[in-house]
C-alpha positions as CSV (number, residue, x, y, z in Angstrom):
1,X,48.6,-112.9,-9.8
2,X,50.3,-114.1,-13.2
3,X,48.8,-113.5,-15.9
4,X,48.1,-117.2,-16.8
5,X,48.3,-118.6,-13.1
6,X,46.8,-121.7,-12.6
7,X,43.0,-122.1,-12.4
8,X,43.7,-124.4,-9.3
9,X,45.2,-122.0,-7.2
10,X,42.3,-119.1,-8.4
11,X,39.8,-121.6,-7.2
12,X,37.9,-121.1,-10.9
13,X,37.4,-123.4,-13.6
14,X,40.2,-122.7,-16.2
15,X,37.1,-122.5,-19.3
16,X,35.1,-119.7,-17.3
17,X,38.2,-118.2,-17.1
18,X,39.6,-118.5,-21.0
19,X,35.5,-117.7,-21.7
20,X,35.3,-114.4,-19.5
21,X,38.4,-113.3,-20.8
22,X,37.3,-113.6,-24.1
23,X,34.7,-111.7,-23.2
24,X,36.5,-108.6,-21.9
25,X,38.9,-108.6,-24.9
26,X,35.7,-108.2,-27.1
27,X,34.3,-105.1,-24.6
28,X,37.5,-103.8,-24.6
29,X,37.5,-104.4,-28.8
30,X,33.7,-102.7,-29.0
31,X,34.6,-99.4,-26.5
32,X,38.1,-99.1,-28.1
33,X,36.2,-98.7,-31.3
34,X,33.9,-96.1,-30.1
35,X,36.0,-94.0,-28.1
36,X,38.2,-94.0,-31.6
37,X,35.3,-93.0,-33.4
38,X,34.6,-90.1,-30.8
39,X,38.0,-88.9,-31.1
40,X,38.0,-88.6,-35.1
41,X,34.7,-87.1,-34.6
42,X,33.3,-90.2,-37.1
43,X,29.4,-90.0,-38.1
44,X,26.8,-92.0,-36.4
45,X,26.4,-95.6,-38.1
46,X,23.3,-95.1,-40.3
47,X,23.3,-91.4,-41.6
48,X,23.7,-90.5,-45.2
49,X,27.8,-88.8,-43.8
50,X,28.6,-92.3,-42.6
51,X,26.6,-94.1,-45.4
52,X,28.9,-92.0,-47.7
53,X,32.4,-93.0,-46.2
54,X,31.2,-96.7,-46.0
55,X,30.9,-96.5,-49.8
56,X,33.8,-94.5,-50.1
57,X,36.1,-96.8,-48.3
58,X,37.7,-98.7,-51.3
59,X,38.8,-95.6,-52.9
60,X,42.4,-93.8,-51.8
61,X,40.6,-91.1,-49.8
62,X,39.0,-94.3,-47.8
63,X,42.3,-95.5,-47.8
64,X,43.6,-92.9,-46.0
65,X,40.8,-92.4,-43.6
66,X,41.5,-96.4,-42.6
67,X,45.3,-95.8,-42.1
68,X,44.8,-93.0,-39.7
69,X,41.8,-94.5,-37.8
70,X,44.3,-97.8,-37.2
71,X,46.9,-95.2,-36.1
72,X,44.9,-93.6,-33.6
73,X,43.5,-96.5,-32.5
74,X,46.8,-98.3,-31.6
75,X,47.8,-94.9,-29.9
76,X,44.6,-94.9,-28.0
77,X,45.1,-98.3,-26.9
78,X,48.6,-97.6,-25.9
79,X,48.5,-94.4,-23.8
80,X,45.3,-96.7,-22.0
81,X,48.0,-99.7,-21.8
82,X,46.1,-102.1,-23.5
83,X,49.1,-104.0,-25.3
84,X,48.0,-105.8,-28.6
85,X,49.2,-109.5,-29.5
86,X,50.5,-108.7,-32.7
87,X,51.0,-105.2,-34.7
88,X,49.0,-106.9,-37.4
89,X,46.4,-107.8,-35.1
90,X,45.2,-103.7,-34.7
91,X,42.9,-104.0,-37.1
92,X,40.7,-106.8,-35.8
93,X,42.4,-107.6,-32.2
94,X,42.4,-110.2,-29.8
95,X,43.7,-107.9,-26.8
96,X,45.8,-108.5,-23.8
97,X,44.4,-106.9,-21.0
98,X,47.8,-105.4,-19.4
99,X,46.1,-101.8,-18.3
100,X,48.4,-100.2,-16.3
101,X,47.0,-99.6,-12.7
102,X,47.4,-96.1,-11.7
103,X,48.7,-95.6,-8.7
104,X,45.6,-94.6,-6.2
105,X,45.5,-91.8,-3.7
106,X,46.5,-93.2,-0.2
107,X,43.5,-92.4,2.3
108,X,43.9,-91.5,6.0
109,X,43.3,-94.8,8.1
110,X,40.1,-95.1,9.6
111,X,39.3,-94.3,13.4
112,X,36.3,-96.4,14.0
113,X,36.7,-95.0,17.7
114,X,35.5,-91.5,16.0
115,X,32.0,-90.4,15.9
116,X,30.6,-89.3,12.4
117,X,29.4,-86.1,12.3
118,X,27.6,-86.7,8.7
């Protein structure tokens, strides 16, 4: 499917559609976020280390913590394939959902003539 085929051929309403979309694009926001935090090893929200950067985040060093957390964020999101509007959209994206399927396994076909042992 395209990736703005017609609702009429999907079947769906095209508002459901613009409105679930949304709605991944801001999961896909939320767990992008996180999984950035876990990789720069960020404090929990609400203790006195994160409390301390959140105050600190005008100064150069916050500065510089910002710039890298956008970089690894947009290197996250690219090695995952999720493929942003505009570069200067990284910092509060509206995200296109273009993840890269990986290719699956192939599985033996099925013989439903065979009895299951399990």
């Amino acid at each position: 499917m395209r990736e703005r085929e017609s609702a009429e051929i999907v079947g769906v309403p095209e508002h459901v559609l613009d409105e679930l979309a949304q709605a991944l694009a801001d999961k896909l926001d939320v767990l992008l976020d996180r999984l950035t935090d876990r990789a720069l090893t960020a404090p929990d929200a609400g203790t006195s280390a994160w409390r301390k950067q959140w105050l600190d985040r005008d100064s150069p060093t916050g500065h510089e913590r910002q710039a890298r957390r956008r970089n690894v964020r947009a290197a996250l999101a690219s090695r995952a394939g999720i493929i942003f509007q505009t570069p200067s959209e990284q910092v509060a994206p509206t995200l296109i959902a273009a993840v890269k399927r990986r290719p699956q396994p192939r599985r033996r076909p099925v013989d439903h003539d065979q009895l299951a042992i399990f």
